[in-house]
C-alpha positions in Angstrom: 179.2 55.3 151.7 179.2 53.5 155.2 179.2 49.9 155.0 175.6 47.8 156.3 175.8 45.1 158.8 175.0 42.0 157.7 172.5 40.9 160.2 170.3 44.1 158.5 170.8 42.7 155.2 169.7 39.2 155.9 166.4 40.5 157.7 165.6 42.5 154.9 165.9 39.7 152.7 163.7 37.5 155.1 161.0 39.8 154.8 161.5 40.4 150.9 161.1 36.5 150.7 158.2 36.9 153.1 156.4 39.5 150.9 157.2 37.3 147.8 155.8 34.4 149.3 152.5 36.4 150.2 152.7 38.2 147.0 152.7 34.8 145.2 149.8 33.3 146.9 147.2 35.8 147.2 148.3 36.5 143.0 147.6 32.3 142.8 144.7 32.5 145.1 142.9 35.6 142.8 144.1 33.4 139.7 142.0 30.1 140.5 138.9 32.2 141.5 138.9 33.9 138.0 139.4 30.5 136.3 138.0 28.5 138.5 140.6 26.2 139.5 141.4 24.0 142.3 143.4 26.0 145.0 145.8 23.3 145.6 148.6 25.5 144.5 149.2 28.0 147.3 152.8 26.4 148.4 153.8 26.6 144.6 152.3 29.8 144.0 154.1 30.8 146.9 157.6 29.5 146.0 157.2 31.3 142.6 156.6 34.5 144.5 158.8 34.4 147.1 162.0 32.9 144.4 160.7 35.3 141.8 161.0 37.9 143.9 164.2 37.4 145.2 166.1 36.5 142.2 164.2 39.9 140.1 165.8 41.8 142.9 169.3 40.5 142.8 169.6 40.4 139.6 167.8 44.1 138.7 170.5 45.6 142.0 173.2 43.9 140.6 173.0 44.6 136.8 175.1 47.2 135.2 172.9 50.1 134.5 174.0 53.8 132.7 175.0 56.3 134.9 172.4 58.9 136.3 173.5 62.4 138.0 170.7 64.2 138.9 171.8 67.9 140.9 169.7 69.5 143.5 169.5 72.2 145.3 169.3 72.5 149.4 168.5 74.9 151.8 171.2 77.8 151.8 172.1 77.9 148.2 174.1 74.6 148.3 174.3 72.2 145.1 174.2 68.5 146.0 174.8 66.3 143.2 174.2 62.3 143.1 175.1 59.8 140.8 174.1 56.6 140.3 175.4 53.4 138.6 172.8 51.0 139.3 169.1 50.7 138.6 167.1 52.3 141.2 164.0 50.7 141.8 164.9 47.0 141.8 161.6 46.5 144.3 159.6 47.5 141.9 160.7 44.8 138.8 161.1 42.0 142.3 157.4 43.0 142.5 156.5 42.5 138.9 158.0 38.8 138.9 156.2 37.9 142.5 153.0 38.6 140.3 153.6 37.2 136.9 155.1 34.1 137.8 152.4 32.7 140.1 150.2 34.2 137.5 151.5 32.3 134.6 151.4 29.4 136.2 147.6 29.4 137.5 147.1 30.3 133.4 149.3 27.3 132.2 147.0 25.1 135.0 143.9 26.4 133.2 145.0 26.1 129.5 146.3 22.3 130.6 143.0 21.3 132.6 141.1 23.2 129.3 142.9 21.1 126.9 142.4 17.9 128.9 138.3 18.1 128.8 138.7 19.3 125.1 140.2 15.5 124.1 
């Protein structure tokens, strides 16, 4: 395994905090049209994205995971073989958080504003 520069790896996580950060507010954004809430959350909505984005996918790439081999074949009757000790898809749960958290906020504004009118 070759070694990655580490200007790549600090652009990629610019634009992972990026796509959190637009993850988060267009998730906040389609939240407060549903329950008809105030927009005035978009940097926090944001900042849940872009954090919960980041922090799913360090800690999802850096957690111990079982080993997986899988073994394929190539062209010419060769056998590759590739194991892994790490979960694979760690974009996919640093997607999952961008969405929920912004999400769960805009619902724990709604329930808050609901049980304020209610008393």
């Amino acid at each position: 395994m070759f070694p990655v520069p580490w200007p790549i790896i600090v652009v990629r996580f610019v634009a992972f905090a990026l796509l959190g950060w637009g993850i988060g507010v267009l998730t906040g954004w389609f939240v407060t049209l549903l329950t008809r809430n105030r927009p005035t959350a978009a940097l926090k909505n944001g900042l849940l994205g872009s954090g919960g984005f980041l922090a799913a996918f360090l800690i999802t790439a850096l957690m111990p995971w079982p080993r997986n081999t899988i073994t394929y074949q190539l062209d010419g009757g060769v056998t590759g073989t590739s194991t892994m000790s790490g979960y694979q898809h760690p974009e996919w749960v640093a997607l999952g958080a961008a969405i929920l958290l912004p999400l769960l906020y805009e619902l724990y504004r709604w329930r808050k504003r609901n049980s304020a009118k209610l008393a």
